[in-house]
C-alpha positions in Angstrom: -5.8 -17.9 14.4 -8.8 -15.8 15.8 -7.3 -16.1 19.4 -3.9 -14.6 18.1 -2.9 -11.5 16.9 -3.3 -10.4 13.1 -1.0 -11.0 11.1 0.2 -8.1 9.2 0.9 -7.7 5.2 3.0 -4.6 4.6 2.5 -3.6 0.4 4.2 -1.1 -0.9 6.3 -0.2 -4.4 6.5 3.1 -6.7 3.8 4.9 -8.0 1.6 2.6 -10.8 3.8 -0.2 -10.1 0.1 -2.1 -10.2 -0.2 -1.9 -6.3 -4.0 -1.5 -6.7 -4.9 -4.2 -8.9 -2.7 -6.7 -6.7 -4.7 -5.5 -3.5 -8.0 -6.0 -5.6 -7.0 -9.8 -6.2 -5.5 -10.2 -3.1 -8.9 -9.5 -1.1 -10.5 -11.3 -3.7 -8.9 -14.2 -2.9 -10.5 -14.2 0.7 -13.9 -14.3 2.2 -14.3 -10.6 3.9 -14.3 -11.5 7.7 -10.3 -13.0 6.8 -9.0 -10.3 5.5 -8.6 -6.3 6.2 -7.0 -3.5 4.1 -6.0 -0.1 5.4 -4.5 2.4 2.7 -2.5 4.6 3.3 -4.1 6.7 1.0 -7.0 7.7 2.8 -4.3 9.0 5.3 -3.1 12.4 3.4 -3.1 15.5 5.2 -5.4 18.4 4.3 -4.5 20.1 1.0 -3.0 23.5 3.0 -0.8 20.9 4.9 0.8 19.3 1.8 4.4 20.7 1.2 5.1 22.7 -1.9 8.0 22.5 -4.3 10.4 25.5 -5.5 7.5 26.0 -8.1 4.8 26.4 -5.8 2.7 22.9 -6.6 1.6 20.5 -4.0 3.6 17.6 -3.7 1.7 14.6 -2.4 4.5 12.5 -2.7 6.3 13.2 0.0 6.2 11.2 3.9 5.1 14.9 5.2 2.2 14.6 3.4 0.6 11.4 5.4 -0.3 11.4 8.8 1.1 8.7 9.9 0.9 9.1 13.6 -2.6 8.4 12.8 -1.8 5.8 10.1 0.2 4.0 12.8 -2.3 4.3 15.7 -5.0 2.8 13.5 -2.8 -0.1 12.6 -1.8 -1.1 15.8 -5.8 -0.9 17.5 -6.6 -3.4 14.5 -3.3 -5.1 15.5 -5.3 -5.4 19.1 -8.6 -6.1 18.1 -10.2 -2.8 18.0 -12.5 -1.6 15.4 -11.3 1.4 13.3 -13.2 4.3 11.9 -11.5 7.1 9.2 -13.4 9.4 7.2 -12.7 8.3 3.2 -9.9 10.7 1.6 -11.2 12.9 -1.6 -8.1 13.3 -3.3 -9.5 17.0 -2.2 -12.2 17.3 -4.0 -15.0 19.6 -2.4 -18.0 17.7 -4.5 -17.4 14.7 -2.4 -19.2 13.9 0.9 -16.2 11.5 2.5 -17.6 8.2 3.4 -17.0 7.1 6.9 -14.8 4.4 6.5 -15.0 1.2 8.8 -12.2 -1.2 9.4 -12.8 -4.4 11.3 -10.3 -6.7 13.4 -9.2 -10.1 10.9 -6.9 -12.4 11.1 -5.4 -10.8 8.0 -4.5 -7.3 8.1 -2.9 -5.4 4.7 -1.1 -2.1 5.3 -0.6 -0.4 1.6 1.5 2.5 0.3 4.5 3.8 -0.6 5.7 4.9 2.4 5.2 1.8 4.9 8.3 0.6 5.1 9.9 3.8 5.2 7.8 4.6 8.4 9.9 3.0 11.2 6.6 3.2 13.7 5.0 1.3 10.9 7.7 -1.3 9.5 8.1 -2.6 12.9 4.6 -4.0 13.2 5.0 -5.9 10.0 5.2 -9.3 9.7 5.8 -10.0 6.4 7.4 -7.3 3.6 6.0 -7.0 -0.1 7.2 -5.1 -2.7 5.9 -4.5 -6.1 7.8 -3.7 -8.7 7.9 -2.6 -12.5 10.8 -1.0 -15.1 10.6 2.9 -14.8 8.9 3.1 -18.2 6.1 0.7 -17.5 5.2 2.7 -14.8 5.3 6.1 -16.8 3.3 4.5 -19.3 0.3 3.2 -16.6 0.3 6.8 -15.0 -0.4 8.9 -18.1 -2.8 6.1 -18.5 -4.2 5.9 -15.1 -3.9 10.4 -14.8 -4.5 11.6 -17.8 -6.2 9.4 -20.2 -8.4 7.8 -17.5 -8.8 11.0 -14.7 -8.6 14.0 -17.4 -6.0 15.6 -15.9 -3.2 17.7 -18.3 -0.8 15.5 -19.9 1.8 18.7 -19.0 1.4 18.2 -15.5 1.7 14.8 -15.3 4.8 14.5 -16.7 6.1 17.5 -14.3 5.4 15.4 -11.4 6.3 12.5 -12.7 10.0 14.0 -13.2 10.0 16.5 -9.8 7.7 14.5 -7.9 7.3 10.9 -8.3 10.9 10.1 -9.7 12.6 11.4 -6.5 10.5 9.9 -4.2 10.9 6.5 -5.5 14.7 6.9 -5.4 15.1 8.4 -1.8 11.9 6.8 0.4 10.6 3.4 -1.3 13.8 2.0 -3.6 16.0 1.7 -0.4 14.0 -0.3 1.4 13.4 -2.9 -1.4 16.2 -5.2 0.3 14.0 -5.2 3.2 11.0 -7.0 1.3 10.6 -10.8 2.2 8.8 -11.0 -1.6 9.5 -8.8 -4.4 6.7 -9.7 -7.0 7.3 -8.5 -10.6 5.1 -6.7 -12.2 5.8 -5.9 -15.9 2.8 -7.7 -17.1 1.3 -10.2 -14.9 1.8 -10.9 -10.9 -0.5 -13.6 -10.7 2.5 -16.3 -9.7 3.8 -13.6 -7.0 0.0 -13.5 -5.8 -0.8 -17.5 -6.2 2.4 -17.5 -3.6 1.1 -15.1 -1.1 -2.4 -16.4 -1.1 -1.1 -19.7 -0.5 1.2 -19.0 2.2 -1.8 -16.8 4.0 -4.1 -19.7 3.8 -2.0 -22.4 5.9 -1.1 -19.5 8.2 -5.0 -19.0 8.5 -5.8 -23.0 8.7 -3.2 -23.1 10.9 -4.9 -20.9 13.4 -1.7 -19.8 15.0 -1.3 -23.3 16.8 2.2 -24.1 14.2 4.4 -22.1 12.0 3.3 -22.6 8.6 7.1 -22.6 7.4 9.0 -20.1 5.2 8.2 -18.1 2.3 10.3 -18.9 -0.8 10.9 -15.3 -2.6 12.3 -16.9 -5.6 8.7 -18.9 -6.0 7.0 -15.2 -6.8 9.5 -14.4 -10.3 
């Protein structure tokens, strides 16, 4: 497969569906020269860029908060074999020096966030479409966890953007484009039979080095 083009993984599902996790044991799953994530994440635009709502607070969950002109350039270079460089995003925080972020060429690339299929520019250069998903609740439940338990933030505001912010999103840029997913993984509790599927199916495409189609994926193998 190194003479071919990448192939290219495209995650994405609402906020704390358990994308990060997933990613985490996806990559594990590979030695490091196989396998390449870029995030959408470090991809936000500067904090004065970021749209307000009628209330006057930054909503980072909306597609005119990402560059993805950017977001899209990098992905197709790594797409042609061309190294990528990005300073880290700092979720705007001053104290941090950004890290200078390299991404190398592999034969596996994984674009991540909620807005890659919604992206046209993006969505096109994917080859195959997850999507993670979890019950509304679950995912309240991870991101007070995750927000304000975990990261300090108030409980208040959490639940404000949850409702104005993160709710909305989810209904009018990521749940529409669920039918478009090749695998939708569920991820109430565990994912590990919607990841055992993937990593499989990435491995004979590796082994096969490009040379034979390694054959469907079978979505009802990942509930």
């Amino acid at each position: 497969m190194q003479s071919q083009k990448p192939f290219i993984v495209g995650i994405t599902g609402g906020s704390a569906s358990g994308k990060t996790l997933f990613l985490k044991s996806l990559l594990a799953a590979f030695p490091q020269e196989q396998i390449t994530l870029i995030s959408q994440d470090n991809y936000y635009r500067p904090r004065h860029e970021i749209p307000l709502d009628r209330h006057g607070v930054h909503n980072f969950d909306l597609p005119e908060s990402i560059d993805f002109q950017q977001y899209a350039q990098h992905i197709h270079d790594l797409r042609e074999g061309k190294l990528v460089q990005k300073l880290e995003y700092t979720f705007n925080n001053p104290e941090i020096v950004p890290a200078l972020l390299t991404f190398q060429p592999s034969p596996i690339i994984v674009v991540e966030g909620i807005f890659v299929f919604y992206f046209e520019e993006i969505a096109n250069m994917l080859d195959l479409k997850v999507f993670i998903d979890a019950k509304n609740k679950v995912k309240l439940n991870r991101r007070i966890r995750r927000d304000a338990e975990e990261r300090g933030y108030d409980i208040n505001d959490v639940l404000y953007r949850w409702e104005h912010h993160v709710k909305p999103t989810y209904q009018k840029y990521i749940k529409p484009f669920r039918a478009q997913a090749d695998i939708v993984i569920p991820n109430n509790e565990h994912f590990e039979k919607g990841l055992d599927l993937l990593v499989h199916y990435l491995r004979m495409l590796i082994t096969t080095s490009g040379s034979s189609n390694p054959g469907t994926i079978d979505p009802e193998q990942a509930r």
